[in-house]
HTML snippet that shows the backbone in 3Dmol.js (N, CA, C, O; Angstrom):
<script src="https://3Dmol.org/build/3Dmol-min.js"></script>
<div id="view" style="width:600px;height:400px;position:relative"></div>
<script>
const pdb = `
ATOM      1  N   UNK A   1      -5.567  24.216  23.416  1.00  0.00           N
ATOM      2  CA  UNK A   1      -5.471  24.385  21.978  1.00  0.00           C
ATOM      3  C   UNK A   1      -4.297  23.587  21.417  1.00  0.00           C
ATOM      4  O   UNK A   1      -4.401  22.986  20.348  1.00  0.00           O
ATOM      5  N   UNK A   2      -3.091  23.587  22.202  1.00  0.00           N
ATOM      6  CA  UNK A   2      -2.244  23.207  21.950  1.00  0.00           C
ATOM      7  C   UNK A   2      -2.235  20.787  21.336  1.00  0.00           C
ATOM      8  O   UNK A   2      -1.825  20.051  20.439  1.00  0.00           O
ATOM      9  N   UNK A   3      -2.788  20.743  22.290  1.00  0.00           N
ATOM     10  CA  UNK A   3      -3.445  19.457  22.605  1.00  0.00           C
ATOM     11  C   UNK A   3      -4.046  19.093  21.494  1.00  0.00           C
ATOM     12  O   UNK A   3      -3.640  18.208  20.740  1.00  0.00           O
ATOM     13  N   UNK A   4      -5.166  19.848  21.327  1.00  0.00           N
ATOM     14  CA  UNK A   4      -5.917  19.579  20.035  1.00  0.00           C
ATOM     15  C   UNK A   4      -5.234  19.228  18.838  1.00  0.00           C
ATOM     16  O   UNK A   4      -5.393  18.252  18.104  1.00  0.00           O
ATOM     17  N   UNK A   5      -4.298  20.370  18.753  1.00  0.00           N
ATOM     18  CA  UNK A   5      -3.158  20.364  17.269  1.00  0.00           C
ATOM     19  C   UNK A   5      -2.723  18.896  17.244  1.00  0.00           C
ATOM     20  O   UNK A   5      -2.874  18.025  16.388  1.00  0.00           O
ATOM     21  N   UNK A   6      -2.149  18.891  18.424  1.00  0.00           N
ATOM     22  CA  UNK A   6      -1.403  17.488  18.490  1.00  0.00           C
ATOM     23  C   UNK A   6      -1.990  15.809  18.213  1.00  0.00           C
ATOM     24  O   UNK A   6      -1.483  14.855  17.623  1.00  0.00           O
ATOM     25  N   UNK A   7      -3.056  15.960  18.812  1.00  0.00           N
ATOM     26  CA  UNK A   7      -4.263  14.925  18.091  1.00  0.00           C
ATOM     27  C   UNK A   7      -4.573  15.029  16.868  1.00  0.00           C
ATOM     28  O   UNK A   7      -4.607  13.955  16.268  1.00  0.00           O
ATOM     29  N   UNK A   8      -4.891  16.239  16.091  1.00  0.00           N
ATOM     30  CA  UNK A   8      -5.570  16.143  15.049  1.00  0.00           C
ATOM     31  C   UNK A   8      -4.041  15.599  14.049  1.00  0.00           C
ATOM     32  O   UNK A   8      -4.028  14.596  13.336  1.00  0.00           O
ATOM     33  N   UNK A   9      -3.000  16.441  14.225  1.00  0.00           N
ATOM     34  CA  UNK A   9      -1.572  15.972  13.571  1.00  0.00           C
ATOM     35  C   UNK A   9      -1.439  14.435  13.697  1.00  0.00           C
ATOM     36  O   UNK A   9      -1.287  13.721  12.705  1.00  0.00           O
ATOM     37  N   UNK A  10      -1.498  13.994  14.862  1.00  0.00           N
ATOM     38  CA  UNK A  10      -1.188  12.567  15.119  1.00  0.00           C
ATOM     39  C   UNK A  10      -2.033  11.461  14.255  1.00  0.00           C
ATOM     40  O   UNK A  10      -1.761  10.300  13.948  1.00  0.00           O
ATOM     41  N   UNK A  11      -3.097  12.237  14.005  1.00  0.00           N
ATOM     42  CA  UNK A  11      -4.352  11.469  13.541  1.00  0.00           C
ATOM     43  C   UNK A  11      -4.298  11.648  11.570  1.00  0.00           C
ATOM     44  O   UNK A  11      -4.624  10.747  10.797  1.00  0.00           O
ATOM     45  N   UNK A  12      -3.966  12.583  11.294  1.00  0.00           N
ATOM     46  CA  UNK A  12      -3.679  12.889  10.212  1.00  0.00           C
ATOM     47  C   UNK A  12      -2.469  11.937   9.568  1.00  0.00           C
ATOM     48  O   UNK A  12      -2.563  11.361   8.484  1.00  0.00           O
ATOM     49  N   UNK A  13      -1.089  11.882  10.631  1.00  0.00           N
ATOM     50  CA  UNK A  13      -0.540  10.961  10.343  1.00  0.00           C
ATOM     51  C   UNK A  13      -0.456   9.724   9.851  1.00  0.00           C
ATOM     52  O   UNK A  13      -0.063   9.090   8.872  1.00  0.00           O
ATOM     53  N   UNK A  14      -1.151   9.580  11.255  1.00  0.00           N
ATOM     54  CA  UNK A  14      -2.037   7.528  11.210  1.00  0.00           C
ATOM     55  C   UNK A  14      -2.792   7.555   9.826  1.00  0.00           C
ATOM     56  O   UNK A  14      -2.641   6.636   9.021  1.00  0.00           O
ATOM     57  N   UNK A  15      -3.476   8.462   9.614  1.00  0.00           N
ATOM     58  CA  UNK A  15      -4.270   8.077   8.216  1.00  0.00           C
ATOM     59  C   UNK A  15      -3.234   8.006   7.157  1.00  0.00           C
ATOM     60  O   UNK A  15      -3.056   7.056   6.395  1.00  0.00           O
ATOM     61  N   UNK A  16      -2.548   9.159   7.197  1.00  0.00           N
ATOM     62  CA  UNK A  16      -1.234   8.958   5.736  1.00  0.00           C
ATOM     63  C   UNK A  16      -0.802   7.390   5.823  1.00  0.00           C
ATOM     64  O   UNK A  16      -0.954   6.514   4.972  1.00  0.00           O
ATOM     65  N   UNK A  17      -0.149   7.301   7.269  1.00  0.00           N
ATOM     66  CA  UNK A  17       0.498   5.739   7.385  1.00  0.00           C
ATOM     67  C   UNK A  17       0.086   4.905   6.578  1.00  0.00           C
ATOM     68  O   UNK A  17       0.729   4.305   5.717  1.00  0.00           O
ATOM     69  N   UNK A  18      -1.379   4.819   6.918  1.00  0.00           N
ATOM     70  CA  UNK A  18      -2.529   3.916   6.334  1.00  0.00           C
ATOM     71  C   UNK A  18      -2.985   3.379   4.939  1.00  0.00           C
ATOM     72  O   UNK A  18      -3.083   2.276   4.401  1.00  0.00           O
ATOM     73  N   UNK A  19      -3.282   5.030   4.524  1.00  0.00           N
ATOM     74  CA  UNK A  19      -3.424   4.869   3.545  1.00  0.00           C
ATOM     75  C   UNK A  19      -2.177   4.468   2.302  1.00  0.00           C
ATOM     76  O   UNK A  19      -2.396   4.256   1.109  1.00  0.00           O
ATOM     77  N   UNK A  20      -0.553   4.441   3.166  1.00  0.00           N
ATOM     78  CA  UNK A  20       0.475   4.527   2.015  1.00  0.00           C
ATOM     79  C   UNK A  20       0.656   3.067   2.033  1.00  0.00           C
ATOM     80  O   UNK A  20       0.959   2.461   1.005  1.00  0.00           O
ATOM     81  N   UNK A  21       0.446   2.355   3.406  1.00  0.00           N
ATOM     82  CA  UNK A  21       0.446   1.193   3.316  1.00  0.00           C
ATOM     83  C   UNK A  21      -0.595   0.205   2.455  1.00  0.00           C
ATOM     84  O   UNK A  21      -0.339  -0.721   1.685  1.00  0.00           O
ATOM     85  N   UNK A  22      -1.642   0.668   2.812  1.00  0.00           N
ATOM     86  CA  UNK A  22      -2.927  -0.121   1.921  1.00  0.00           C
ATOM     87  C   UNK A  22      -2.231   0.029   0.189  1.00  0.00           C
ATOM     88  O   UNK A  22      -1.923  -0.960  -0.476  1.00  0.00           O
ATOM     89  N   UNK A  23      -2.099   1.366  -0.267  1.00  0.00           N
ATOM     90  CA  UNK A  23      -1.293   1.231  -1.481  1.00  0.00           C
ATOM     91  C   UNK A  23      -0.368   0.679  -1.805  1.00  0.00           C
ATOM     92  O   UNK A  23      -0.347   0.198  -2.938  1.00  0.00           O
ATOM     93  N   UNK A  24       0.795   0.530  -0.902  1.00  0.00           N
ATOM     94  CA  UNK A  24       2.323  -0.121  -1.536  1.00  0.00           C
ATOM     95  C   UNK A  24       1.856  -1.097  -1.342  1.00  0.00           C
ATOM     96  O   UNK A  24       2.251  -1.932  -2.156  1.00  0.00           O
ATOM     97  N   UNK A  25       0.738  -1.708  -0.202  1.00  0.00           N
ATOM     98  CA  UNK A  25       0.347  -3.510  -0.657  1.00  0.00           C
ATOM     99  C   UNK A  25      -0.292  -3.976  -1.694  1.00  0.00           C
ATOM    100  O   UNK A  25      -0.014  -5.019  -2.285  1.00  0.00           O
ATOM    101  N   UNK A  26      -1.238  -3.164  -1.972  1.00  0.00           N
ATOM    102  CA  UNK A  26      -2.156  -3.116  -3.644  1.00  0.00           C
ATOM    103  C   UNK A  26      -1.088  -3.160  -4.920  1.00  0.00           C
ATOM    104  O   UNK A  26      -0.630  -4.150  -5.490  1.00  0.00           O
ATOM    105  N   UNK A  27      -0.859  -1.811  -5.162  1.00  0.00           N
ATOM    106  CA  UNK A  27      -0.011  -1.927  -6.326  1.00  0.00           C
ATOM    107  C   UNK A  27       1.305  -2.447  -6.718  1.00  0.00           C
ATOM    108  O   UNK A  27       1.835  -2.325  -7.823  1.00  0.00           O
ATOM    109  N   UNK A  28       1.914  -3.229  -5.349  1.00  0.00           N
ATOM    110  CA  UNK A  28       3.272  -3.378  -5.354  1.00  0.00           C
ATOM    111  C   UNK A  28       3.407  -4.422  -4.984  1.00  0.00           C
ATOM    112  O   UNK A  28       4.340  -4.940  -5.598  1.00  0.00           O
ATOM    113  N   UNK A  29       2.938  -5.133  -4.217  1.00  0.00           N
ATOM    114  CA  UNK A  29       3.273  -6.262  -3.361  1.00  0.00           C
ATOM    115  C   UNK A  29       2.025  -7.298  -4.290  1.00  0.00           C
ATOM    116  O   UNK A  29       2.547  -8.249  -4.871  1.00  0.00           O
ATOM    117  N   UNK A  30       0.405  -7.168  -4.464  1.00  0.00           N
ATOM    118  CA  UNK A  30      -0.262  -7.696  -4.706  1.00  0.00           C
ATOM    119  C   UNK A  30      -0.139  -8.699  -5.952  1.00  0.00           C
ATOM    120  O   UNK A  30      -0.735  -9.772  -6.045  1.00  0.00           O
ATOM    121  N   UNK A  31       0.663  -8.201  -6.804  1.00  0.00           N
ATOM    122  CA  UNK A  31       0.907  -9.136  -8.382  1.00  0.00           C
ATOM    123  C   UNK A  31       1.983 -10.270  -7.733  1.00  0.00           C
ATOM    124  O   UNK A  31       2.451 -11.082  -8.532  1.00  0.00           O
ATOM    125  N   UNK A  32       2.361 -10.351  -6.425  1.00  0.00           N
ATOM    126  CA  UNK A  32       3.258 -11.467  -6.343  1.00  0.00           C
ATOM    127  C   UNK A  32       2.658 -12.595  -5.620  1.00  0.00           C
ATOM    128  O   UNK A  32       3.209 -13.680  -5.435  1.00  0.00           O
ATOM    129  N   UNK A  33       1.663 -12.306  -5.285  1.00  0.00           N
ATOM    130  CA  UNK A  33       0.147 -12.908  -4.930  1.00  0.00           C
ATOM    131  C   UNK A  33      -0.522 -14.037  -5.822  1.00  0.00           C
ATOM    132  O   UNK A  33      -0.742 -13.443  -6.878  1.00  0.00           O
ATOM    133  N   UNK A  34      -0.917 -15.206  -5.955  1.00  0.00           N
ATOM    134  CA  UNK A  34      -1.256 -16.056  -6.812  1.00  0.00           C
ATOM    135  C   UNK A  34      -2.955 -15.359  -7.126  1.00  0.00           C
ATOM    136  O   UNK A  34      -3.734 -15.215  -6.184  1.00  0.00           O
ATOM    137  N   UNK A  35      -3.207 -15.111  -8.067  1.00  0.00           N
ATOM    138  CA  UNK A  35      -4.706 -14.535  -8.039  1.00  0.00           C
ATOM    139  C   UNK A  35      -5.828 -15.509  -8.080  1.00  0.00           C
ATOM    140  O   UNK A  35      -6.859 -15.227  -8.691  1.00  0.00           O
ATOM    141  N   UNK A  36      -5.690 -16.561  -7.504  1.00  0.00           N
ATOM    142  CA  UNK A  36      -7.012 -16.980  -6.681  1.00  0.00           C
ATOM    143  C   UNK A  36      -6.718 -17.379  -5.140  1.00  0.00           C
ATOM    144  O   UNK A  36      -7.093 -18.383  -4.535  1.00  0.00           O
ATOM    145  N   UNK A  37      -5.995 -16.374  -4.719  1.00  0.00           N
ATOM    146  CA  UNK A  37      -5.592 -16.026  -3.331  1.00  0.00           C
ATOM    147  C   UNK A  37      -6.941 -15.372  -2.459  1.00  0.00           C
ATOM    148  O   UNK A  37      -7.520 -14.561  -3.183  1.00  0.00           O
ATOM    149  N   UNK A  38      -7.433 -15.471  -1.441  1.00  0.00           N
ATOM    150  CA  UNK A  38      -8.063 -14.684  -0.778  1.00  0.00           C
ATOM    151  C   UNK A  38      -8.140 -13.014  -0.136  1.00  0.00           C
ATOM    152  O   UNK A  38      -9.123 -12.418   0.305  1.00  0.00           O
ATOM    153  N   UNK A  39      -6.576 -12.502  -0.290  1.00  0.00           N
ATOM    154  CA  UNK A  39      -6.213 -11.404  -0.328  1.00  0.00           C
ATOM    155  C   UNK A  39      -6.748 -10.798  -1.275  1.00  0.00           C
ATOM    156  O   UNK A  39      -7.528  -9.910  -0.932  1.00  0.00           O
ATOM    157  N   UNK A  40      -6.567 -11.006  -2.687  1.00  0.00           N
ATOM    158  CA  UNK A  40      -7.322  -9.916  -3.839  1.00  0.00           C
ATOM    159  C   UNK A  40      -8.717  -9.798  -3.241  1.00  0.00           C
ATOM    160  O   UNK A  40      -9.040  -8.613  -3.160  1.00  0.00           O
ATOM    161  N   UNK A  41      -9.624 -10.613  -2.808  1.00  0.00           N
ATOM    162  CA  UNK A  41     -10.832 -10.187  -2.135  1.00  0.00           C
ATOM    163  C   UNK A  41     -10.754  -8.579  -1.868  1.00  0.00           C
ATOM    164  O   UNK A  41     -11.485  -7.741  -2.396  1.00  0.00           O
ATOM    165  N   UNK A  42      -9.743  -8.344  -0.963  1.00  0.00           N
ATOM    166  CA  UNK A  42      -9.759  -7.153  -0.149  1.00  0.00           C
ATOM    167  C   UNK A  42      -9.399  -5.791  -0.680  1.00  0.00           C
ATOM    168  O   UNK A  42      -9.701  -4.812   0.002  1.00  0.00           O
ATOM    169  N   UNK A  43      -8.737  -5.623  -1.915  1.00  0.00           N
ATOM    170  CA  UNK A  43      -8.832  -4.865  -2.995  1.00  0.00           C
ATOM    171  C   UNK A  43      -9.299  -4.853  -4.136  1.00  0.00           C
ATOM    172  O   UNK A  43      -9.836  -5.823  -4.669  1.00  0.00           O
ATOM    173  N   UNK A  44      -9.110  -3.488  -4.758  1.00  0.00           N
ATOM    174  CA  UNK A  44     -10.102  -3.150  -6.150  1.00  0.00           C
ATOM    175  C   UNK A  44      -8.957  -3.931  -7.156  1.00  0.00           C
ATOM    176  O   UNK A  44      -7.986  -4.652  -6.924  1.00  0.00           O
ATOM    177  N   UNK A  45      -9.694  -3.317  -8.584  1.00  0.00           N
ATOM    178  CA  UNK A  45      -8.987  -3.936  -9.839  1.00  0.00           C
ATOM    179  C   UNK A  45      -7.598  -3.203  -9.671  1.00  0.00           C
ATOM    180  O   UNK A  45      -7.330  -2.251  -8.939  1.00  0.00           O
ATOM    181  N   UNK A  46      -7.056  -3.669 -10.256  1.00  0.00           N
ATOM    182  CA  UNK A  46      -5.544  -2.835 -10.086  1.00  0.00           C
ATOM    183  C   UNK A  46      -5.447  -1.905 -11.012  1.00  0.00           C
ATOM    184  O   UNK A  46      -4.393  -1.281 -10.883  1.00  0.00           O
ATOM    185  N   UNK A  47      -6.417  -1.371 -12.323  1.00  0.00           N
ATOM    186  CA  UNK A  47      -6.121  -0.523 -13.044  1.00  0.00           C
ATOM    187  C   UNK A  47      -6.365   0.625 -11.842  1.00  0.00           C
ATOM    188  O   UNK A  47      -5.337   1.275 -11.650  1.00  0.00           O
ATOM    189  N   UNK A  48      -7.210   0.924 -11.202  1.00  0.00           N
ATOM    190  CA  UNK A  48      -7.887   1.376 -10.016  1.00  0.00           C
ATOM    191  C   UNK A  48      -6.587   2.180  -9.338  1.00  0.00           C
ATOM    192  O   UNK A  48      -6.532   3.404  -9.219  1.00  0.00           O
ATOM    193  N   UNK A  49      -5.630   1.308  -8.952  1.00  0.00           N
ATOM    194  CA  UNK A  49      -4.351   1.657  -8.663  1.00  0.00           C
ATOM    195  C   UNK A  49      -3.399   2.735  -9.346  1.00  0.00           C
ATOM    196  O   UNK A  49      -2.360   3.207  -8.884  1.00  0.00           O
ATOM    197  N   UNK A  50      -3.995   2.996 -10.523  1.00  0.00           N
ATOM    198  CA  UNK A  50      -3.407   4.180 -11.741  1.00  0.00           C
ATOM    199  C   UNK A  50      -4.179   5.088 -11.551  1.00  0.00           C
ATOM    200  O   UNK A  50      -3.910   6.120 -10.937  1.00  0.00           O
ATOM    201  N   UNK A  51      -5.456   4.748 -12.165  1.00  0.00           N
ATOM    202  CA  UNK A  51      -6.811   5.431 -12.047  1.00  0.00           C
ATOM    203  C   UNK A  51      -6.999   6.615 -10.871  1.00  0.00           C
ATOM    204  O   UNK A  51      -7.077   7.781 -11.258  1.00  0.00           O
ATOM    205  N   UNK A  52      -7.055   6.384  -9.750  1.00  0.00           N
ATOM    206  CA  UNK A  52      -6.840   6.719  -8.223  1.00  0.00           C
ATOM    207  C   UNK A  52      -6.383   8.092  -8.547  1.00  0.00           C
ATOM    208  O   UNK A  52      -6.888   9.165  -8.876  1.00  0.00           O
ATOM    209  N   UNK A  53      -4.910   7.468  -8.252  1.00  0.00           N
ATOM    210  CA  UNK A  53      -3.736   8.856  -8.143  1.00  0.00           C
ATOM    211  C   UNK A  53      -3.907   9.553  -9.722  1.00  0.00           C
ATOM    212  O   UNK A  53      -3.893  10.784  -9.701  1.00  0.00           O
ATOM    213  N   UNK A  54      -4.036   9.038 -10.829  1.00  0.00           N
ATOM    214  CA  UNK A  54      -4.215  10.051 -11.554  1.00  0.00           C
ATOM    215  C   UNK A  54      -4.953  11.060 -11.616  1.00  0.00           C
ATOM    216  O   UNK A  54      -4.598  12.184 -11.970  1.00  0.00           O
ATOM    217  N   UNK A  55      -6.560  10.553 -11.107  1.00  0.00           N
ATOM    218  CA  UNK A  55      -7.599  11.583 -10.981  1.00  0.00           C
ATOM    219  C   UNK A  55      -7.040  12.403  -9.802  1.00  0.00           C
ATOM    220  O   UNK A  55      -6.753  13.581 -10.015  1.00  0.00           O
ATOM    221  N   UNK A  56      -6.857  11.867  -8.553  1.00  0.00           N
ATOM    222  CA  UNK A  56      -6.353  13.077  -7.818  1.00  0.00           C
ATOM    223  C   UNK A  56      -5.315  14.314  -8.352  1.00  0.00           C
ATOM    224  O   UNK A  56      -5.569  15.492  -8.100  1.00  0.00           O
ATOM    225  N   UNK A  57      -4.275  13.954  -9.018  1.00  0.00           N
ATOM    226  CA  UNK A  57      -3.053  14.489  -9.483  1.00  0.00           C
ATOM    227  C   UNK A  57      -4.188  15.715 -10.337  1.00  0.00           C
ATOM    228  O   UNK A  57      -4.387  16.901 -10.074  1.00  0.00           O
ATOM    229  N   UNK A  58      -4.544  15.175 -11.000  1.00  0.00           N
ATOM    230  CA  UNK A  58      -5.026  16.246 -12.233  1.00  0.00           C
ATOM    231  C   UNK A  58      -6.480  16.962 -11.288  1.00  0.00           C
ATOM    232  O   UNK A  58      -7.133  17.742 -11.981  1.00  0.00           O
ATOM    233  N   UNK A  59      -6.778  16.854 -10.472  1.00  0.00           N
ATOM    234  CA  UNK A  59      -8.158  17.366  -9.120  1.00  0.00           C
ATOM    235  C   UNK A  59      -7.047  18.600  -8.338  1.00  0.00           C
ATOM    236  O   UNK A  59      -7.392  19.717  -7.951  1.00  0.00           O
ATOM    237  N   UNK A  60      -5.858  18.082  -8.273  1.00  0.00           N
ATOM    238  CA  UNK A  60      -5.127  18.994  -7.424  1.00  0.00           C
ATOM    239  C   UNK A  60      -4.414  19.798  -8.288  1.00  0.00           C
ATOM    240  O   UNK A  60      -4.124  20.925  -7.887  1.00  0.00           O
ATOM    241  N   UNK A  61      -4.039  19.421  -9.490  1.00  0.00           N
ATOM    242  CA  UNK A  61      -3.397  20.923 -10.110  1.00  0.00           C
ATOM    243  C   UNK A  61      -4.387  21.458 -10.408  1.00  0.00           C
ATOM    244  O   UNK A  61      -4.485  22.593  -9.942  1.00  0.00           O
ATOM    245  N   UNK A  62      -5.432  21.026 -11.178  1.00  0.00           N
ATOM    246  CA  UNK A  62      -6.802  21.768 -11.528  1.00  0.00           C
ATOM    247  C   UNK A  62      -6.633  23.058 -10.367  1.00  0.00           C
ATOM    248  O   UNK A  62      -6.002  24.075 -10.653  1.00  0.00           O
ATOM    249  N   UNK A  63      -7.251  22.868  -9.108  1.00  0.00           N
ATOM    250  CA  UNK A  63      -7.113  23.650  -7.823  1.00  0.00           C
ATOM    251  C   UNK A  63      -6.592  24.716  -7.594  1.00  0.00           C
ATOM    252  O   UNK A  63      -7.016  25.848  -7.357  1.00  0.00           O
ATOM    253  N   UNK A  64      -4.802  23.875  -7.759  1.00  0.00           N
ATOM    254  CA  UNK A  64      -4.181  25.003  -7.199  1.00  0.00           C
ATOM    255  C   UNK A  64      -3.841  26.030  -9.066  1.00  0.00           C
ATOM    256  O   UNK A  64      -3.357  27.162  -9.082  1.00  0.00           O
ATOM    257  N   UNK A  65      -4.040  25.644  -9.710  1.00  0.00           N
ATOM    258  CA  UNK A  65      -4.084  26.446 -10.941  1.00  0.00           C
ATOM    259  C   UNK A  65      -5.162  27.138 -11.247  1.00  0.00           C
ATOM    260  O   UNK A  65      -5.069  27.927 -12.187  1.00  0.00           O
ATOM    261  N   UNK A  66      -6.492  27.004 -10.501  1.00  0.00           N
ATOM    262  CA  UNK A  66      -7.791  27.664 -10.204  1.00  0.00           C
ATOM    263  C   UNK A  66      -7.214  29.105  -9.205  1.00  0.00           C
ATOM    264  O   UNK A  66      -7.373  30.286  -9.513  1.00  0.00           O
ATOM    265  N   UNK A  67      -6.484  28.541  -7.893  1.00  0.00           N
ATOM    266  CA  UNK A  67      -5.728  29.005  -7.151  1.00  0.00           C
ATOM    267  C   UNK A  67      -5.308  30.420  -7.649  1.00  0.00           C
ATOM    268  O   UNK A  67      -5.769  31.540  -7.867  1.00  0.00           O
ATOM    269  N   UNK A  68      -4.420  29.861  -7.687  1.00  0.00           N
ATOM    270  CA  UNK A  68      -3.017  30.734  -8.634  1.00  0.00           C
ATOM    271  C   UNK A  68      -3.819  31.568  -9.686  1.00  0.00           C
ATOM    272  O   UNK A  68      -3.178  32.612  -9.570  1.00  0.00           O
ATOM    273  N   UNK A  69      -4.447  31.755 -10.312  1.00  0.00           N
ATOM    274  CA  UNK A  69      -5.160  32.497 -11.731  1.00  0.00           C
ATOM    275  C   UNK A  69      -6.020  33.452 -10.961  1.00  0.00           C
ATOM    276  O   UNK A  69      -5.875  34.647 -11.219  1.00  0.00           O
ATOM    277  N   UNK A  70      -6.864  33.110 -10.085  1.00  0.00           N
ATOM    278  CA  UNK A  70      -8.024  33.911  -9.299  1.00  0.00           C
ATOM    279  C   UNK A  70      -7.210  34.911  -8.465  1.00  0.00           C
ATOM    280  O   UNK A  70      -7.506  36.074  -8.737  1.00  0.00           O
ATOM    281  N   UNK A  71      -6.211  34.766  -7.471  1.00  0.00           N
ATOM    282  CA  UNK A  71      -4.862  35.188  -6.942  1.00  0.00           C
ATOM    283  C   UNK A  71      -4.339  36.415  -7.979  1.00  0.00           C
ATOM    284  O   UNK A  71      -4.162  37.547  -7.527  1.00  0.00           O
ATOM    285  N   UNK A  72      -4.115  36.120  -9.344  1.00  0.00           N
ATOM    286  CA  UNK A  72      -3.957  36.837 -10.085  1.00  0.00           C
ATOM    287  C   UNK A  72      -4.739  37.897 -10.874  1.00  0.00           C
ATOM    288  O   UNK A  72      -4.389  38.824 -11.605  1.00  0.00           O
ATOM    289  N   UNK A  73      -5.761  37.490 -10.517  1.00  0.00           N
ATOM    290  CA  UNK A  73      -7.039  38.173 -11.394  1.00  0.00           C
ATOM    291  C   UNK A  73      -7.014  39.214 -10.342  1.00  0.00           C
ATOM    292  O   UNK A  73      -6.949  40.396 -10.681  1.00  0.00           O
ATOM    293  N   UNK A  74      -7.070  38.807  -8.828  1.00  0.00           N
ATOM    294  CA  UNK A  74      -7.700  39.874  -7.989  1.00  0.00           C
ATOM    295  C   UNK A  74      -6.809  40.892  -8.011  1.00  0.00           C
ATOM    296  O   UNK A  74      -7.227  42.048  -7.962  1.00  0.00           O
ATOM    297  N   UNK A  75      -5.267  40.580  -8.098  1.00  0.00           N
ATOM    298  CA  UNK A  75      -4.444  41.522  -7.697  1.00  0.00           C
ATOM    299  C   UNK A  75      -4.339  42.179  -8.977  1.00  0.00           C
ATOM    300  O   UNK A  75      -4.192  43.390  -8.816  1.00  0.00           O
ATOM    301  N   UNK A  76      -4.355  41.905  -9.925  1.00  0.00           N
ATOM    302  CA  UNK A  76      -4.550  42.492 -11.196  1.00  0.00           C
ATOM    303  C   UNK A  76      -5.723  43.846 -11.064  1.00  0.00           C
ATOM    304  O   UNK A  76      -5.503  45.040 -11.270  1.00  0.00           O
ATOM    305  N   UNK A  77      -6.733  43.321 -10.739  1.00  0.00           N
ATOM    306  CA  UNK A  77      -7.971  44.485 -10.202  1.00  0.00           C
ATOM    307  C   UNK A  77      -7.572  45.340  -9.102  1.00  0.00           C
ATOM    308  O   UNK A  77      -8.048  46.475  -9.097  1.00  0.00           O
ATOM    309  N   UNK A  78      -6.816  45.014  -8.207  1.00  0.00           N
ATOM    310  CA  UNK A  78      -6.198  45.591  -6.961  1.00  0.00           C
ATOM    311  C   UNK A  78      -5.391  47.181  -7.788  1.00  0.00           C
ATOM    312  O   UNK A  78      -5.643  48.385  -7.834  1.00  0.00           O
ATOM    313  N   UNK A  79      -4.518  46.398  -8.234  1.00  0.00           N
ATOM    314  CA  UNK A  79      -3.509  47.678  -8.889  1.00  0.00           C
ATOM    315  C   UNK A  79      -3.949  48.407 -10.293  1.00  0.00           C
ATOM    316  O   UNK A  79      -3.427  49.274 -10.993  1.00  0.00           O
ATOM    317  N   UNK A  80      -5.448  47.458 -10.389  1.00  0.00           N
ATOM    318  CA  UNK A  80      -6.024  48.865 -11.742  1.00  0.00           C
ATOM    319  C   UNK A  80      -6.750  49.963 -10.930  1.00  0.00           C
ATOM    320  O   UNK A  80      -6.574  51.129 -11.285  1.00  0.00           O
ATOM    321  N   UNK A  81      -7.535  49.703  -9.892  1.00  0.00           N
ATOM    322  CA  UNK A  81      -8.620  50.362  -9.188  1.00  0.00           C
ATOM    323  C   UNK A  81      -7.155  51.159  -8.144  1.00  0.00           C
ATOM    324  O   UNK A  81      -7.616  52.234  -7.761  1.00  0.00           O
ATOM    325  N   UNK A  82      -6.113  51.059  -7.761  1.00  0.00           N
ATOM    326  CA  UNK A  82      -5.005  52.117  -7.128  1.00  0.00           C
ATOM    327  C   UNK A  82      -4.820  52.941  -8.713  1.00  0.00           C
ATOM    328  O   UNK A  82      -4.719  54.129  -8.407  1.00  0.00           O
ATOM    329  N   UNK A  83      -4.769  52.871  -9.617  1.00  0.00           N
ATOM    330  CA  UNK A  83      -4.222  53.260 -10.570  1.00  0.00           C
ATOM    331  C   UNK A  83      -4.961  54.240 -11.272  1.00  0.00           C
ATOM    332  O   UNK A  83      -4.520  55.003 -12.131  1.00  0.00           O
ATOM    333  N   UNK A  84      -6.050  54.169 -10.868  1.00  0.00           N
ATOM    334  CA  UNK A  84      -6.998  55.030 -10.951  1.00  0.00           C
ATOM    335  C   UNK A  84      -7.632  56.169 -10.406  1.00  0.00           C
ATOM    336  O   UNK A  84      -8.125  57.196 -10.873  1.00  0.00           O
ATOM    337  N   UNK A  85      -7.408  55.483  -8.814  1.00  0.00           N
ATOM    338  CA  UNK A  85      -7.233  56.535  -7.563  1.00  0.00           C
ATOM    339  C   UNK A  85      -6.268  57.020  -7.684  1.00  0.00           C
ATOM    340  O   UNK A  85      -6.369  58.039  -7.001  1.00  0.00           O
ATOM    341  N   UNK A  86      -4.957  56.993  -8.278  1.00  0.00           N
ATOM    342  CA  UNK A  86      -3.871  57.883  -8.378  1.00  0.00           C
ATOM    343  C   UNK A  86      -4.038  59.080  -9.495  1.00  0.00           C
ATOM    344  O   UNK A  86      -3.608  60.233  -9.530  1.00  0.00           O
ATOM    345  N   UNK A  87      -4.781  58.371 -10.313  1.00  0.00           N
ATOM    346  CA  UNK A  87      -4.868  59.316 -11.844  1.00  0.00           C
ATOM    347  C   UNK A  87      -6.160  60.235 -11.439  1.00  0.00           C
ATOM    348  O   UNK A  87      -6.245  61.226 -12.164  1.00  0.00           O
ATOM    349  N   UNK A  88      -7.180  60.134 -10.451  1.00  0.00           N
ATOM    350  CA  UNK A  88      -8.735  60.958 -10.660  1.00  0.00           C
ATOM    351  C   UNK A  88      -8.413  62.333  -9.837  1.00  0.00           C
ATOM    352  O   UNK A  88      -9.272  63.210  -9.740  1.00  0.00           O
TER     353      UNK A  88
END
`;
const viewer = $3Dmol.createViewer("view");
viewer.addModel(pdb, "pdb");
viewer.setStyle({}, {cartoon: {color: "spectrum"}});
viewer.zoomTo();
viewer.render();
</script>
């Protein structure tokens, strides 16, 4: 079991690596690039580069603010339904 963790972590890594690199070369490095270079081939438009992380950003608070509210709703019902069993 132990093993497993360690692969799947290692592997999880390599992808972060990956993916932070493919980005800091896109949005950061790429405009110093002459643009009829053969490199832009290999990436999207660069608004794409905004686009991206914004939709994620606003996908993940969405979530955890879905999260957090439902979390609240239940325990909210938790301590009406004790509150009731205390009072019957």
């Amino acid at each position: 079991m132990g093993t497993s963790d360690k692969v799947l972590g290692g592997s999880m890594l390599l992808a972060a690596s990956v993916v932070f690199t493919y980005y800091t070369f896109w949005a950061i490095l790429l405009p110093f690039f002459d643009s009829s270079s053969e490199i832009h081939s290999y990436f999207p438009p660069r608004e794409w580069a905004v686009r991206i992380p914004a939709f994620l950003l606003v996908a993940g608070l969405s979530a955890i603010g879905a999260f957090v509210g439902l979390t609240i709703v239940k325990e909210n019902r938790k301590k009406a339904q004790k509150a009731r069993l205390r009072s019957a």
